[in-house]
C-alpha positions as CSV (number, residue, x, y, z in Angstrom):
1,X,-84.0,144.0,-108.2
2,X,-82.8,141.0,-106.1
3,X,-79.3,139.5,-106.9
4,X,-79.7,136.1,-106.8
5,X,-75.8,135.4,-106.6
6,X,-75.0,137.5,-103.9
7,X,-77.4,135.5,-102.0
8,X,-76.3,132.2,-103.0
9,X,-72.5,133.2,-101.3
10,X,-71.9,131.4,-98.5
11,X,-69.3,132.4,-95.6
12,X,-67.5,128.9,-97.0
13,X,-67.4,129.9,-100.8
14,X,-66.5,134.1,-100.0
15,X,-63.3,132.2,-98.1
16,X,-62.3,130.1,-101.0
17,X,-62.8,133.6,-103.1
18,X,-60.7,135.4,-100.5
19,X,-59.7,134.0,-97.0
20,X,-61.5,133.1,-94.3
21,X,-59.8,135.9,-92.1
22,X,-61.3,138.1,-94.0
23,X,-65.1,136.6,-93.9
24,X,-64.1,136.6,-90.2
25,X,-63.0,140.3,-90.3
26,X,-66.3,141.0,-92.1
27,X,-68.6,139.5,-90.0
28,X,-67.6,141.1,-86.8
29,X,-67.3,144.3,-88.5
30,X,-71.2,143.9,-89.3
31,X,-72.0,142.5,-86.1
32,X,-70.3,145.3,-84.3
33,X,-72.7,147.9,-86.7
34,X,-69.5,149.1,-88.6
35,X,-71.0,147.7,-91.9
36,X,-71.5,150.0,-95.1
37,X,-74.9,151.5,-96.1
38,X,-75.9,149.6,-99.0
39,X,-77.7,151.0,-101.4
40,X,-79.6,148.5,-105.1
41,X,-79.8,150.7,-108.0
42,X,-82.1,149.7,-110.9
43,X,-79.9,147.9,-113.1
44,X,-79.1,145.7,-109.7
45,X,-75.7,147.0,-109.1
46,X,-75.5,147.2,-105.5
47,X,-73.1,150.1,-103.8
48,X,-71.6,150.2,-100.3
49,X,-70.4,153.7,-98.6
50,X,-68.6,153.0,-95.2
51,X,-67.6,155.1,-92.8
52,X,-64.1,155.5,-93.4
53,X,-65.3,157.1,-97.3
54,X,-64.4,153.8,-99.3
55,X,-67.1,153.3,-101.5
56,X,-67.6,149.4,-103.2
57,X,-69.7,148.6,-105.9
58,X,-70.5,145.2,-107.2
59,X,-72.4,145.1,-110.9
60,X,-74.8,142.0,-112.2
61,X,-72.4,139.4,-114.0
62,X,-69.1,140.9,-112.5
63,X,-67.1,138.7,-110.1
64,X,-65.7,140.0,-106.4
65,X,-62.1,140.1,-107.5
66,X,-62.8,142.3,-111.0
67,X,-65.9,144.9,-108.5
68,X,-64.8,148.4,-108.1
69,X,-63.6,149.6,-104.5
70,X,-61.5,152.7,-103.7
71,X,-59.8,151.2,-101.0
72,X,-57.0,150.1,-104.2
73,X,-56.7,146.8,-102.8
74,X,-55.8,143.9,-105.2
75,X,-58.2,141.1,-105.6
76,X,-61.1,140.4,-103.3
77,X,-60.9,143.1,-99.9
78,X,-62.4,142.9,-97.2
79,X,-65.0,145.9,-98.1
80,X,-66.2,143.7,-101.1
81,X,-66.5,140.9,-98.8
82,X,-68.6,142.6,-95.9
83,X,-70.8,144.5,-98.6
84,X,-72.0,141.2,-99.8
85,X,-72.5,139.9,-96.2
86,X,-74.4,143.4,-95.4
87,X,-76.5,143.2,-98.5
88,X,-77.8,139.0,-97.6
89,X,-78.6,140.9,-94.4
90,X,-80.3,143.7,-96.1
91,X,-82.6,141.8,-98.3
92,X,-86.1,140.7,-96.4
93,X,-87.3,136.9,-97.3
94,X,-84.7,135.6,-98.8
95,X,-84.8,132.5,-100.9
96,X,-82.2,130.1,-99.3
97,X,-83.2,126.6,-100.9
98,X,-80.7,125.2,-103.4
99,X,-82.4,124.9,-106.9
100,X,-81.7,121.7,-108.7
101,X,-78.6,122.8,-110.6
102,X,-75.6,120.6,-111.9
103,X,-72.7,122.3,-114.1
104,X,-73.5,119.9,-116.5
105,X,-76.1,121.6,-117.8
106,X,-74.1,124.3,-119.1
107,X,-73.8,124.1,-123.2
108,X,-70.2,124.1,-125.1
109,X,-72.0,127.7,-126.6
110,X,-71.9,128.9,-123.4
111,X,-68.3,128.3,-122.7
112,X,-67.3,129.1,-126.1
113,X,-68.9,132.5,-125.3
114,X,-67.7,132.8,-121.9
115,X,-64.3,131.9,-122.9
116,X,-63.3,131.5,-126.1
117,X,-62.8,129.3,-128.7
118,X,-59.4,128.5,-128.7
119,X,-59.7,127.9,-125.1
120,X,-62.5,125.1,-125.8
121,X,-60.1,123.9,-128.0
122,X,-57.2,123.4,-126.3
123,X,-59.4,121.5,-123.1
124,X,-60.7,119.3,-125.9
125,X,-57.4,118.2,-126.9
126,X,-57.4,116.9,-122.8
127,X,-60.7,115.8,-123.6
128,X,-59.5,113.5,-126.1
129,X,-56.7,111.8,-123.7
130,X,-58.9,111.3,-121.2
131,X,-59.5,112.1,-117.2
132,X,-60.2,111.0,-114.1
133,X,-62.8,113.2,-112.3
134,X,-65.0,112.8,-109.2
135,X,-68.2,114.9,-108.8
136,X,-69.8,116.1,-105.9
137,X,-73.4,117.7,-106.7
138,X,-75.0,120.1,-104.7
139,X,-77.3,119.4,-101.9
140,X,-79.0,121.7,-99.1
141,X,-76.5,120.7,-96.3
142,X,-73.6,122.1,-98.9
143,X,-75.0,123.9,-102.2
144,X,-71.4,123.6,-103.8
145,X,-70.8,121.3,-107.0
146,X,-67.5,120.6,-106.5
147,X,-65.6,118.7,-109.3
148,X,-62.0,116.8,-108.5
149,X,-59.5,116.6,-111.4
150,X,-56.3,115.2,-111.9
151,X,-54.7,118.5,-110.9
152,X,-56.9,120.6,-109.4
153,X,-60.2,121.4,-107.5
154,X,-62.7,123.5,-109.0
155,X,-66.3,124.5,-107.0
156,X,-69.4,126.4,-108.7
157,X,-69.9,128.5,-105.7
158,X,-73.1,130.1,-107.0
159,X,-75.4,128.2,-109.5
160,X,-75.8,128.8,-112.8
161,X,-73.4,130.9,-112.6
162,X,-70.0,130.7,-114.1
163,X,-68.5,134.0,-112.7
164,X,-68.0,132.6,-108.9
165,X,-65.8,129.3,-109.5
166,X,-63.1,129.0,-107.7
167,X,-60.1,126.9,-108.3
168,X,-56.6,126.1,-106.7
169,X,-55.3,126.4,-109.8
170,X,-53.1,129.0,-111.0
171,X,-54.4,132.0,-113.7
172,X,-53.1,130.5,-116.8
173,X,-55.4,127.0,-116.6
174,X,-58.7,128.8,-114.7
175,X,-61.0,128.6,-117.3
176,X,-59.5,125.5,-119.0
177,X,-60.4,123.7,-115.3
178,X,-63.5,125.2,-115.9
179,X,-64.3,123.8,-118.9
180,X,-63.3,120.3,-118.1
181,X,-65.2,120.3,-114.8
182,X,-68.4,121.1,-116.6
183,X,-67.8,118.3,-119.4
184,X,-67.1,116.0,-116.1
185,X,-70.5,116.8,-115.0
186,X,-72.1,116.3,-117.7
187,X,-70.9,113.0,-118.5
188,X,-71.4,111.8,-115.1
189,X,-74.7,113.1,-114.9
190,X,-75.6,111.0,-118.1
191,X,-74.7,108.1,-116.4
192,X,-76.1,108.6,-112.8
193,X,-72.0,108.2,-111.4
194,X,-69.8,110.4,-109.0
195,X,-66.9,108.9,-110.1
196,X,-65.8,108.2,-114.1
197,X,-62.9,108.6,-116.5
198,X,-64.2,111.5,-119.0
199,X,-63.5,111.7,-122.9
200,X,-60.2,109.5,-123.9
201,X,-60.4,106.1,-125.4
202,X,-59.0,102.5,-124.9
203,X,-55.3,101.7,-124.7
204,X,-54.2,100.8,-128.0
205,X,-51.9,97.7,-128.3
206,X,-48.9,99.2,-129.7
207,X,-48.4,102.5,-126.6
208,X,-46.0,100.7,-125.0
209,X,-44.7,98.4,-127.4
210,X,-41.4,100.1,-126.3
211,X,-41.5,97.8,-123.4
212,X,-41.2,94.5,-123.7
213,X,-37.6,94.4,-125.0
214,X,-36.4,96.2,-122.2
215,X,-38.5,94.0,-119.8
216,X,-37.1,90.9,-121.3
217,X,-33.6,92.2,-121.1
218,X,-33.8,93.6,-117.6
219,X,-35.3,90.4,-116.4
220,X,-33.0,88.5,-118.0
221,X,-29.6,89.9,-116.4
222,X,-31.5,90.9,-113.0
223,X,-31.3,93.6,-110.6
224,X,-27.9,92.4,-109.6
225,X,-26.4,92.5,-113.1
226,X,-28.0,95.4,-115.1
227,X,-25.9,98.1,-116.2
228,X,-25.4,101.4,-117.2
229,X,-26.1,101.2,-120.5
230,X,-29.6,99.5,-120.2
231,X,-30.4,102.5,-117.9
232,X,-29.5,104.9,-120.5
233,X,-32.5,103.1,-122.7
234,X,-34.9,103.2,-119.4
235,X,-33.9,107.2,-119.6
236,X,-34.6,107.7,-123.2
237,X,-38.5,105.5,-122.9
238,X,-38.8,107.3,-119.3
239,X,-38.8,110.7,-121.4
240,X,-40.6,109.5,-124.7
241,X,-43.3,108.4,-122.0
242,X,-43.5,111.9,-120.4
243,X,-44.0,113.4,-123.7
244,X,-46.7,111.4,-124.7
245,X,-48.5,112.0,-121.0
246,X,-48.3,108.4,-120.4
247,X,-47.6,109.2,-116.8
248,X,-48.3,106.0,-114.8
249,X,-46.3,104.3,-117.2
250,X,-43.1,107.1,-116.9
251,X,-43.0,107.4,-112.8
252,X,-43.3,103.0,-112.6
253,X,-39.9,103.4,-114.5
254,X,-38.8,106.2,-112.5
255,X,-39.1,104.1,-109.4
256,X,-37.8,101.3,-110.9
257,X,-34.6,102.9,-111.9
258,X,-34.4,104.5,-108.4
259,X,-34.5,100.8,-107.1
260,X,-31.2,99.9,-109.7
261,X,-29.7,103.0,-108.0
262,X,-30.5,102.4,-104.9
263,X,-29.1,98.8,-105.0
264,X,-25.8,99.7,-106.8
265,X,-25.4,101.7,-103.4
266,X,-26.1,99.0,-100.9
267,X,-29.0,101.2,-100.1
268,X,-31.5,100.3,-97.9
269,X,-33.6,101.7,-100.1
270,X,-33.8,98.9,-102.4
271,X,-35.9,95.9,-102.0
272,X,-36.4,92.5,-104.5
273,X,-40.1,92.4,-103.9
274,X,-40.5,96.2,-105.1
275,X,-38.0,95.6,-107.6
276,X,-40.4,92.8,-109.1
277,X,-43.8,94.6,-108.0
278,X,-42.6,97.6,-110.6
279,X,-41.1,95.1,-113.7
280,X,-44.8,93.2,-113.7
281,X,-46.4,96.5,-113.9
282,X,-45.2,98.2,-116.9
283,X,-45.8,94.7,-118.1
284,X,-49.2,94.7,-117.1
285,X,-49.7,98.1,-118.2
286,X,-48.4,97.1,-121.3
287,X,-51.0,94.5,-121.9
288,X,-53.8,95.8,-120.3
289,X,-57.4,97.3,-121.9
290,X,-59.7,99.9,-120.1
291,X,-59.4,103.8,-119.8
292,X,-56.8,105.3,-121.3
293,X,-56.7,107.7,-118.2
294,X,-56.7,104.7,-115.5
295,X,-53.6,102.7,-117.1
296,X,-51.6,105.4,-118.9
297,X,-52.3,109.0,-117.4
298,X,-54.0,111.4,-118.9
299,X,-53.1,115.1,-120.4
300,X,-52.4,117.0,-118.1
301,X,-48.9,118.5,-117.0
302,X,-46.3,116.9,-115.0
303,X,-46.6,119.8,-112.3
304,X,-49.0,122.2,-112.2
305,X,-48.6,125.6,-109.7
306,X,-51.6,125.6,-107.5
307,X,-53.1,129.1,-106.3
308,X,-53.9,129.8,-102.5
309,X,-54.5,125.9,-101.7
310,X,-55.8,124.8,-97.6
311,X,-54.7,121.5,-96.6
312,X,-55.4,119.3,-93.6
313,X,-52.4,117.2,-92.4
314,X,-53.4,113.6,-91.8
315,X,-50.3,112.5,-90.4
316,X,-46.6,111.4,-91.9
317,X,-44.7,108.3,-92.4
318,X,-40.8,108.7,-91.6
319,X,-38.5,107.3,-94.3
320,X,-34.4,106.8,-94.6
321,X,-32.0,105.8,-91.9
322,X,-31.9,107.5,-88.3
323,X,-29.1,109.7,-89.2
324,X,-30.7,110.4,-92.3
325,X,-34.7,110.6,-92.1
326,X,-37.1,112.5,-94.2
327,X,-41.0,111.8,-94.0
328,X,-44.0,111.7,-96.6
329,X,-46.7,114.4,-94.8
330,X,-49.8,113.5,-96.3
331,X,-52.4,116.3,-96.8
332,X,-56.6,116.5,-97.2
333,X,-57.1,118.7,-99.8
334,X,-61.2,119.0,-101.1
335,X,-61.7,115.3,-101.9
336,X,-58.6,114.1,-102.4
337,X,-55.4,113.4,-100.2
338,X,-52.0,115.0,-101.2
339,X,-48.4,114.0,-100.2
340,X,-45.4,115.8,-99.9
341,X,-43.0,113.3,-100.7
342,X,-39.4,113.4,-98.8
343,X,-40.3,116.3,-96.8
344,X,-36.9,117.3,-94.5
345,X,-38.0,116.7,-90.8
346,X,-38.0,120.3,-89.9
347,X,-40.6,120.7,-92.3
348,X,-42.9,117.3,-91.4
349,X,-42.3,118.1,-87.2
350,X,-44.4,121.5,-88.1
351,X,-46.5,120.6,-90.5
352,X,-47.8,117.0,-90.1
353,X,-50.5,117.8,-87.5
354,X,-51.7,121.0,-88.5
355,X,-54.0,123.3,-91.1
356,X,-51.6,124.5,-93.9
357,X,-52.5,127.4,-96.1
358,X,-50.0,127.8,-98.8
359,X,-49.5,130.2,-101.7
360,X,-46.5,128.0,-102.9
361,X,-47.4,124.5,-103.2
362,X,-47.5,122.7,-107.0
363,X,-49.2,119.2,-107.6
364,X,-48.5,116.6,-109.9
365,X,-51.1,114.6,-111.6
366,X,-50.3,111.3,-109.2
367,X,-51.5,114.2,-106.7
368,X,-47.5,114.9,-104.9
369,X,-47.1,118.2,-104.3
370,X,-44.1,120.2,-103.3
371,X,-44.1,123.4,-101.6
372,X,-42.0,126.2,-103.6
373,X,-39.8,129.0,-102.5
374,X,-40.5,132.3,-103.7
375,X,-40.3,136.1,-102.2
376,X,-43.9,136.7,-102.1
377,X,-45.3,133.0,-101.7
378,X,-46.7,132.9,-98.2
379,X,-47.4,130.1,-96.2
380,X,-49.7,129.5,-92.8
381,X,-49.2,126.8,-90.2
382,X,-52.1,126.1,-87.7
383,X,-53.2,123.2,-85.0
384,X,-55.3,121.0,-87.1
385,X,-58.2,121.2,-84.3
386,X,-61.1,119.9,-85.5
387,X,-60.6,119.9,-88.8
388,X,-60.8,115.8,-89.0
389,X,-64.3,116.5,-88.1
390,X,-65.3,118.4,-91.3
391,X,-63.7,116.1,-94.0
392,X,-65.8,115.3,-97.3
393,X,-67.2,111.5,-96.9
394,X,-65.1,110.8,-99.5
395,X,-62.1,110.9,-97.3
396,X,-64.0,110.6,-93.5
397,X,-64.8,107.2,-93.2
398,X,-67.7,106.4,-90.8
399,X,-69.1,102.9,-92.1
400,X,-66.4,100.0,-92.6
401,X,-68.7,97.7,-94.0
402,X,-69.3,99.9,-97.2
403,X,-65.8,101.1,-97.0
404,X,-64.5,97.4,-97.3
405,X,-67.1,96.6,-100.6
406,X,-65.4,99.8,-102.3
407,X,-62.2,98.4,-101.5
408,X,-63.5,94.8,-103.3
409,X,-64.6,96.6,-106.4
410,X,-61.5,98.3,-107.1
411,X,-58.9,97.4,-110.2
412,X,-55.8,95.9,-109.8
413,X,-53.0,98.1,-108.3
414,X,-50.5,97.4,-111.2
415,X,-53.3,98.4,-113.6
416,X,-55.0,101.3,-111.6
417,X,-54.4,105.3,-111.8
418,X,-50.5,105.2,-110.2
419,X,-52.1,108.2,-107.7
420,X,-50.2,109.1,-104.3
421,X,-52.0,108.3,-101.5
422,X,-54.8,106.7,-103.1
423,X,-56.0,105.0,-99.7
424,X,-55.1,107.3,-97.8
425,X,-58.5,108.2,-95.2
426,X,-59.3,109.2,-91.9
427,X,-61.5,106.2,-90.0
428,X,-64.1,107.3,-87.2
429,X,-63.3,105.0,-84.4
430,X,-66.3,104.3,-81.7
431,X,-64.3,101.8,-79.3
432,X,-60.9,100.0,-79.5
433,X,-61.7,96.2,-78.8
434,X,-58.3,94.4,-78.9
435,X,-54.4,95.7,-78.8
436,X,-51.3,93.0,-79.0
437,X,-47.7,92.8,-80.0
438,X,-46.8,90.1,-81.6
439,X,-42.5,89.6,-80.8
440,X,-41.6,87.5,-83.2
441,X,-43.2,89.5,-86.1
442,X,-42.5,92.9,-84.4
443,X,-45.9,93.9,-85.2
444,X,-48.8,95.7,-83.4
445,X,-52.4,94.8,-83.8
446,X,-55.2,96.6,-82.3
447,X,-59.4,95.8,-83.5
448,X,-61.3,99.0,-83.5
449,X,-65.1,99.7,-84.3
450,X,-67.4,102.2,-86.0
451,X,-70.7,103.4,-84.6
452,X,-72.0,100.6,-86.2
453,X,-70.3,97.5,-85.3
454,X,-68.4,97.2,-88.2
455,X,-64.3,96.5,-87.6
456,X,-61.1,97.1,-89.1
457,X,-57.2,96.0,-88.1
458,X,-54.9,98.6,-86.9
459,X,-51.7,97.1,-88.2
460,X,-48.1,98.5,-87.5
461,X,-44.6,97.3,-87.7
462,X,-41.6,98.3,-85.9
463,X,-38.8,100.2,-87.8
464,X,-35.5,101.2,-86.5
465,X,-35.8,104.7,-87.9
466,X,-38.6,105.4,-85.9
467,X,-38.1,103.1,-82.8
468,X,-40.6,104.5,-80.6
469,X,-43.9,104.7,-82.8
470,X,-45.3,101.7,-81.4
471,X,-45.0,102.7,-77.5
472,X,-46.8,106.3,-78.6
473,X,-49.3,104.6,-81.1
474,X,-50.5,102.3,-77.9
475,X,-50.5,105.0,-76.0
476,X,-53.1,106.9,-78.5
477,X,-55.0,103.9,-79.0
478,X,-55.6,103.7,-75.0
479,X,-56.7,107.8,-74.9
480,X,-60.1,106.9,-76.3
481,X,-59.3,108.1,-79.8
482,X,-61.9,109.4,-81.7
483,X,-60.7,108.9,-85.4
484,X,-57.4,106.8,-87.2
485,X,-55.9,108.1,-90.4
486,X,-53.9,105.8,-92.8
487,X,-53.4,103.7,-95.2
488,X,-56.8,101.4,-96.2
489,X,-56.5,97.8,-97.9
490,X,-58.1,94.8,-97.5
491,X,-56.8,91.2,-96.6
492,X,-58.7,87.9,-95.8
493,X,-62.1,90.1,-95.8
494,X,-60.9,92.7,-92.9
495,X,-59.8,95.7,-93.6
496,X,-56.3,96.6,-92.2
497,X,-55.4,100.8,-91.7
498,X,-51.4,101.1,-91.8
499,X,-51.4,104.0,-89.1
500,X,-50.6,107.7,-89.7
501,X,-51.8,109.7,-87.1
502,X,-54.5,109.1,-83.8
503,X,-56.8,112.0,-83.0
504,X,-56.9,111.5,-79.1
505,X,-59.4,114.0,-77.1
506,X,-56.1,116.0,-75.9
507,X,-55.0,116.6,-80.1
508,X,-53.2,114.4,-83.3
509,X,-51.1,112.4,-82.0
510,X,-48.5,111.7,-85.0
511,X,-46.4,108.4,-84.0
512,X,-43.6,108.3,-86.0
513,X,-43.0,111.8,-84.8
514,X,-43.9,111.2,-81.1
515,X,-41.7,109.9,-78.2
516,X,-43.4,107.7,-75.9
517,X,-42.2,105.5,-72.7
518,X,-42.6,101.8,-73.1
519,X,-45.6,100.5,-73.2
520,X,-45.7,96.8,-71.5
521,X,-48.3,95.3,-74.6
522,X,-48.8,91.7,-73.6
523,X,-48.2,89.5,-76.0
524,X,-50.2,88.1,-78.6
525,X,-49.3,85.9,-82.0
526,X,-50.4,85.6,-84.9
527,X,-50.2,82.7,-87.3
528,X,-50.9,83.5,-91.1
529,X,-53.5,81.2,-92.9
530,X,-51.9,78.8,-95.5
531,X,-53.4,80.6,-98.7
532,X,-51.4,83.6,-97.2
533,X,-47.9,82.2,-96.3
534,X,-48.0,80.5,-99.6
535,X,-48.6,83.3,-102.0
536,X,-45.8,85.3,-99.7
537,X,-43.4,82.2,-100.5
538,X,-44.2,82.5,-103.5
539,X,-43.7,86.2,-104.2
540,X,-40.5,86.4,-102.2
541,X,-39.0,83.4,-104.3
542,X,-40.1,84.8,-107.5
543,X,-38.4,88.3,-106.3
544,X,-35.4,86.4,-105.7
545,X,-35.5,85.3,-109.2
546,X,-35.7,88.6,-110.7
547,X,-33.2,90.1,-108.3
548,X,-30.7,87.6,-109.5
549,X,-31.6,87.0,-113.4
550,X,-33.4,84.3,-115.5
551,X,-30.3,83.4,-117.2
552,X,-28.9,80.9,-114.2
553,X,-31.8,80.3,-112.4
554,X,-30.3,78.1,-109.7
555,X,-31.6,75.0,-109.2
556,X,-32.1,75.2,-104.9
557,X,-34.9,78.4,-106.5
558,X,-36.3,75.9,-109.0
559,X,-36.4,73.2,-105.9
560,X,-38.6,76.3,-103.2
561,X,-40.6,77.0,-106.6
562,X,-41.5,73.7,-106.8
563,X,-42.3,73.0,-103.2
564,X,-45.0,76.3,-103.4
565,X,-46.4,75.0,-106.3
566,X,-47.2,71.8,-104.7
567,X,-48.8,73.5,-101.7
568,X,-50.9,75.8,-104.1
569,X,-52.3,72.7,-106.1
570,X,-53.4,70.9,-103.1
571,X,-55.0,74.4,-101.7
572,X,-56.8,74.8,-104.6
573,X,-54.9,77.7,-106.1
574,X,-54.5,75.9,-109.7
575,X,-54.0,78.1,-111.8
576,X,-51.1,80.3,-109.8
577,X,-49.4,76.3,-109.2
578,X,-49.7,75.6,-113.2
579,X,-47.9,78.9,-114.4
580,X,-45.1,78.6,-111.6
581,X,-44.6,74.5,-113.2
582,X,-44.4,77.1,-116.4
583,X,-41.9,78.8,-115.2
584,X,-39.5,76.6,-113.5
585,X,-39.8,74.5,-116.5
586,X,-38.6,77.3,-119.0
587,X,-37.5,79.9,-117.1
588,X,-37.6,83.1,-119.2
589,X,-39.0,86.5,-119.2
590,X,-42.4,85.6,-120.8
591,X,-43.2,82.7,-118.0
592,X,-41.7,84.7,-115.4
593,X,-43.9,87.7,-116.0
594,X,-47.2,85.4,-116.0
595,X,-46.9,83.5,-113.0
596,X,-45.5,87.1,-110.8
597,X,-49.0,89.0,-112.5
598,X,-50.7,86.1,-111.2
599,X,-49.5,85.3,-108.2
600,X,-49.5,89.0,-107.1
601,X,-52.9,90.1,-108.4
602,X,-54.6,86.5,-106.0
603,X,-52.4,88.1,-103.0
604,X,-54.2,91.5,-103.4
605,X,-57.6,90.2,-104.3
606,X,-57.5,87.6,-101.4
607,X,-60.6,88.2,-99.3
């Protein structure tokens, strides 16, 4: 009897059921003819003896970690692992080619029998909130099915077959991650997508009703006025939030009530135009229609423990003042980027340029994670090598030109999934075609190209805590790098990367971490297009207003409102100029809020 499974294992999915030191181990155990005798008995149970007397067994519909071995280890050994690797070699003709297989096609009987019914249950209740969820179906380069949910990663490692899934999330919500990645197949395979929000409904009008006083109120006294009190109501609808899994909604007024903090302290920290970017979107939230799961959040736990978990570091962006600097290491994790937000230096110097493996790390559903103490948590810290090499396409980005169109087609930032890292990707560079420094804005600008011709903007500016990330990011950008990681968007139809880290032929270079002697750039400037300058004007003016209140507008604000108005009609940006008239005619929450939504969304959809 052949065991179909067994053969469908490859050395990729035994390491995500063990490690890949042990695959390794395995392998050159076999290849050095210290392998077991394997032996198929009728029922198809397949035994192993090896030399040392440990005896392994692995029965039809058992999976590696619950097999029998007398060696007493816990969970998936290494016997277990070479006995599979010694059977596939055992077994003449074997049939390699993927059969057309999606989890979708698994009923809700089979998971009710495989699982339970109150399990089914309880992922239904997520099913009614809603999910995001990205599918990647097999194919014969990678047989995996590999589902990405707000929280986790889950891949059918053999087909058809439920008992070898792996997941990075912990015991307790296994098989509830199961579940949910099957129904996420299904309903993506009904409509012919890789990408959809599963189950959950539209936002109803009255979620956060809560709002709208507070915004008016807020608005009304200004950053530079609000109190104590009105942050003790921001507290109390923080938490209501929270409890209702409304969590797009909850960390907007997290970070807006960091901002009041942070300006109360004369913090750097605090900026108008952030202050005003984070008001308009609980507005817009407030207001908005579409999934549930895209403008809310969906049910899922603020933090959820992750099991063994391997990430790639992409890079870090340093944050604070020199004497007091902590970084954001951002991390490829399956098809998805991860960050570890303030990370202390010690910790970004080791790992932003390197393979992490980590029995310690949690994730939140906006996809931070945070590494955990604990006595037996364990966690691994290699070079990163060539691991840029091997990223999903999701992440690797190889043609510009299609990269830029998905760019286009996405929602509005203040109405989109409020994920970490959401355009975060690593860019295959094939020639750098320009490099200036412009003085007066005290940014860098370099022009690189794909394979193809297609090219993006390398776009940095300088920071004091960081002083000498320009000089080492030229200095990268003149090794012949092969790929850029960072931060995608799209202005004036080009798409700009906000630089992490340069993957030069002698390793990562990571510039905010790197010291690097000056570089001599000649100069180059750069004038911004009207359209541009004038929605900045605008947007800085309209911070201003919010930073100070709507009570006393002054009139030298209502005087630079006016004058940007002007230059909108006569640009042809009507519709921004008519709701700034609004405003500076009656300036009050309501007209305030329109012409910022407007004014910001034309900025960010300017192509």
């Amino acid at each position: 009897m052949t065991r179909p499974d067994l053969l469908a294992l490859t050395p990729d999915g035994l390491a995500a059921l063990a490690n890949r030191g042990l695959v390794k181990r395995a392998t050159k155990e076999l290849d050095a003819g210290a392998g077991p005798a394997v032996e198929v008995a009728a029922d198809g149970t397949v035994h192993g003896k090896f030399a040392d007397g440990v005896a392994s067994s692995l029965p039809p519909g058992t999976p590696l970690d619950a097999a029998a071995c007398s060696c007493g280890a816990l969970g998936v050994c290494r016997h277990r692992i070479a006995l599979v690797l010694a059977y596939q070699r055992a077994v003449e003709n074997p049939v390699t080619e993927v059969p057309p297989w999606s989890p979708g096609s698994v009923t809700d009987e089979e998971l009710v029998a495989r699982f339970g019914q109150r399990l089914v249950q309880q992922a239904r209740r997520t099913l009614r909130s809603g999910y995001s969820a990205t599918v990647r179906r097999p194919t014969a380069a990678d047989p995996v099915a590999t589902a990405e949910l707000p929280t986790c990663t889950v891949r059918f490692l053999v087909p058809g077959d439920l008992g070898y899934v792996h997941t990075d999330v912990e015991a307790a919500r296994r098989d509830e991650a199961i579940v949910l990645a099957v129904w996420a197949f299904r309903e993506a395979d009904a409509a012919g997508v890789t990408k959809l929000d599963v189950g959950g409904g539209a936002v109803e009008a009255g979620d956060l009703s809560s709002l709208e006083d507070l915004l008016a109120q807020l608005l009304t006294d200004g950053a530079a006025h609000a109190g104590p009190v009105l942050d003790a109501a921001w507290r109390r609808v923080q938490r209501d939030l929270s409890a209702r899994h409304m969590h797009w909604p909850a960390a907007a007024v997290e970070d807006l009530l960091d901002q009041l903090g942070a300006y109360r302290k004369r913090s750097a920290r605090y900026r108008a135009e952030r202050f005003a970017e984070l008001v308009t979107e609980l507005h817009a939230r407030s207001r908005a229609t579409g999934p549930r799961s895209e403008v809310l959040g969906t049910d899922e736990p603020a933090e959820t423990p992750l099991r063994r978990v391997r990430l790639t570091a992409l890079g870090c962006r340093v944050n604070g003042v020199p004497d007091e600097r902590t970084a954001d290491v951002y991390f490829a994790s399956g098809d998805m980027v991860l960050v570890h937000r303030d990370a202390p230096m010690r910790t970004a110097t080791r790992t932003a340029a390197a393979n992490v493996v980590s029995e310690s790390v949690s994730r939140s559903a906006s996809r931070v994670l945070r590494l955990r103490a604990g006595r037996v948590a364990q966690t691994s810290v290699t070079p990163v090598g060539t691991a840029w090499q091997e990223l999903p396409d999701s992440l690797l980005v190889r043609d510009l030109a299609a990269c830029a169109e998905e760019l286009n087609a996405l929602r509005p930032r203040v109405v989109r999934a409020r994920v970490a890292a959401e355009l975060v990707r690593v860019v295959e560079v094939a020639e750098l075609r320009a490099i200036g420094y412009d003085p007066a804005a005290q940014t860098l600008e370099a022009v690189v190209a794909d394979a193809a011709g297609g090219t993006a903007v390398v776009s940095a500016t300088y920071r004091g805590v960081c002083p000498q990330s320009l000089d080492a990011l030229v200095e990268a950008l003149r090794s012949s790098p092969t790929h850029i990681s960072g931060t995608l968007r799209r202005t004036r139809g080009t798409i700009v990367i906000d630089p992490l880290a340069v993957l030069t032929p002698s390793g990562v270079v990571v510039p905010d971490l790197a010291t690097a002697s000056a570089a001599g750039l000649p100069s180059s400037m750069s004038t911004p297009d009207r359209i541009t300058s004038t929605l900045d004007s605008a947007l800085l003016v309209l911070a201003e207003a919010a930073h100070r209140g709507l009570r006393d507008v002054p009139p030298s604000l209502r005087s630079r409102l006016t004058e940007i108005a002007e230059d909108m009609h006569r640009i042809g940006l009507r519709t921004p100029s008519r709701l700034l008239k609004d405003f500076i005619g009656d300036p009050a929450p309501a007209t305030w809020l329109a012409a910022h939504l407007r004014v910001l969304i034309t900025s960010e959809a300017r192509t």
